[in-house]
N, C-alpha and C positions, 0 to 999 in steps of 0.2 A: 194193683193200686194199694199204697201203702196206708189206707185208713182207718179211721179210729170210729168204730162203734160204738155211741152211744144212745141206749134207750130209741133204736129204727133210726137215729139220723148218723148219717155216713159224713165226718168232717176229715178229710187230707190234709193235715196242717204243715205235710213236707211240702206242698205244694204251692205255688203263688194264691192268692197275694199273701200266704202264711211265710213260706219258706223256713220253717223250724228244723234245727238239726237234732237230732236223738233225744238231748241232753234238756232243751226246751221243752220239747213235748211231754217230756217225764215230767217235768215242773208242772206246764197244765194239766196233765192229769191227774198230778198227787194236790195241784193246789186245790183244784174243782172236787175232788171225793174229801176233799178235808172241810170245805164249806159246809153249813147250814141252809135250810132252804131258805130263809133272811138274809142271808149273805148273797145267797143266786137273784134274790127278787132286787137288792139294791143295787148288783152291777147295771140294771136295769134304769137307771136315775142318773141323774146330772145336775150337780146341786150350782145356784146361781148364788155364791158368796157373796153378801155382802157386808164381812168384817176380814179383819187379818188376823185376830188375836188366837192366840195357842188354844184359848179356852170355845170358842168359835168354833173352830176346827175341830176340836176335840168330841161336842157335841152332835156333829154333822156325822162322821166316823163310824162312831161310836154307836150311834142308834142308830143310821142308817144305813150304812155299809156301800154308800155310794159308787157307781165305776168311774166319776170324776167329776170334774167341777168347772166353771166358768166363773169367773172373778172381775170383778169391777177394777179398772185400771187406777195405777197409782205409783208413786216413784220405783225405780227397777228393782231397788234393795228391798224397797217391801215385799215387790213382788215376789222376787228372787226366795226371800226369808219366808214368806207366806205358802210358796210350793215347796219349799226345801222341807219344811217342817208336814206339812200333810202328806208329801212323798217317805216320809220316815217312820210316820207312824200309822199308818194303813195296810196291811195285809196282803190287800191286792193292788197291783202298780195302777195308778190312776189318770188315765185321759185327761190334760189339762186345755183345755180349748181360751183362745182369746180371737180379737177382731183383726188382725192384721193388715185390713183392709188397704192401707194405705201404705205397707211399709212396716216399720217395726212400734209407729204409733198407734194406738189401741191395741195394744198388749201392756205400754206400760208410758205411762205419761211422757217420760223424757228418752220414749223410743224416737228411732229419726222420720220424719215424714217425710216421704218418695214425690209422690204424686197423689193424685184420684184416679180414679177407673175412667173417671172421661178426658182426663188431662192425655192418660196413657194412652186411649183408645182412639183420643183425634190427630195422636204425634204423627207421621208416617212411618217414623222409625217404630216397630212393633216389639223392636229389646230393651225398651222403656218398659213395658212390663213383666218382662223377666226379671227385669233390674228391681222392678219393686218389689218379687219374689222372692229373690235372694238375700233382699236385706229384710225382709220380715222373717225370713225363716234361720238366719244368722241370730239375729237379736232376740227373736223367741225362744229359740232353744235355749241361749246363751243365761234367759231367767228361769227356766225351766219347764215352756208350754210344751207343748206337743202335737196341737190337734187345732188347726186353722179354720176358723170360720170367714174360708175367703176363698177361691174368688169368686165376687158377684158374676152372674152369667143373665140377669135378666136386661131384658132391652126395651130402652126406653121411647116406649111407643106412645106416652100421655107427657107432655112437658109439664100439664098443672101435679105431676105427682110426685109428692115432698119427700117420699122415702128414698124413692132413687135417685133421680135429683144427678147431682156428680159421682154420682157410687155405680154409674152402668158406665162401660168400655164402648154404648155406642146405641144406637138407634137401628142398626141391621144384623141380623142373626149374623152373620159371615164375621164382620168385624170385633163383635162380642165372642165368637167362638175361637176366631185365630186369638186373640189378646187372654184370653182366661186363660188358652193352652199355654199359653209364654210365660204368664205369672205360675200354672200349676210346675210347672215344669223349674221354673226357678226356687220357688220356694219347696222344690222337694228335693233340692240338692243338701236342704238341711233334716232333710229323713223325717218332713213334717209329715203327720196327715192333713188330708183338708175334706172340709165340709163342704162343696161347692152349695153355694146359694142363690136365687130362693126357691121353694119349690111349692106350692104351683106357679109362685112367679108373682113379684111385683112388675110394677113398670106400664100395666095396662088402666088399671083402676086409679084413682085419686085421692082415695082414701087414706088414710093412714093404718094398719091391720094391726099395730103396735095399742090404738084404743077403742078402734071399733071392726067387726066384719068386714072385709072388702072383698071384691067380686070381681074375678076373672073374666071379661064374655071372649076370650078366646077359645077353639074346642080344644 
């Protein structure tokens, strides 16, 4: 096994889901012994932007050493100008995550909007959801995200609860699980990552967890 020792943990980064050839592995390892331990502790962070301005950016960067960022949506060129510029001046390449939930809208205001998760997930045609994979992971990269906070995978067992709402593929584990596979699988033809979401799960409680506690009573 071709692994890399560091400090007791054994990482294979020739291997899935790394697949690095030679040439990359040498970069992580000269970039990681060239860090400071402030540099190792803000790969650890995710900063939630919200400006576009050079001097913003610069700020965030700079003292914190963030491993990426999640951004408030807004026309594509900002967007576009807004990653281009923190991908340029950062050290280490950085995870841009947006909401693609829908398509290529919520990444970037005048992305195109596909569907909902429940539009997709009552179609019977089930390549409705690929299809809104493909065009979120198209138009995302295209500004320069990288790291998808989608697909929802929670099922909507409470109809009074506002969070999920049109954002679940469906009210039975089966039809939620066939539909998210459709969308991961479409939206990783653009070499996205994705955050599947939410975890431990909306969809149960009624609450809103965005301004108060809410409570799973599923085990």
């Amino acid at each position: 096994m071709r692994a890399l020792q560091r400090k007791g943990f054994a990482v294979d980064l020739a291997a899935a889901p790394y697949n690095l050839d030679a040439a990359s592995i040498a970069w992580v390892d000269g970039t990681i012994a060239s860090m400071s331990l402030e540099e190792k502790i803000g790969q650890l962070f995710i900063n939630h932007n919200n400006e576009f301005t050079p001097e913003y950016l610069d700020g965030v960067l700079e003292n914190y050493h963030v491993g990426g960022m999640r951004y408030r949506p807004g026309p594509a060129a900002d967007v576009q100008e807004h990653i281009r510029y923190a991908q340029s001046t950062t050290k280490v390449p950085l995870l841009v995550a947006s909401n693609p939930e829908m398509g290529g809208f919520g990444s970037c205001d005048d992305g195109t909007f596909v569907c909902t998760h429940l539009q997709a997930g009552s179609h019977p045609d089930k390549s409705i959801a690929r299809d809104m994979g493909k065009v979120a992971g198209v138009e995302c990269t295209a500004i320069g995200c990288n790291w998808a906070f989608a697909p929802i995978v929670d099922i909507h067992y409470n109809w009074r609860n506002t969070v999920i709402s049109t954002r679940s593929f469906g009210n039975t584990p089966e039809i939620v699980v066939e539909r998210a596979k459709e969308y991961f699988d479409g939206i990783s033809e653009a070499n996205m990552a994705c955050a599947i979401k939410h975890f431990p799960g909306d969809g149960m409680d009624e609450r809103d967890q965005h301004v108060v506690t809410s409570y799973n009573t599923l085990d």
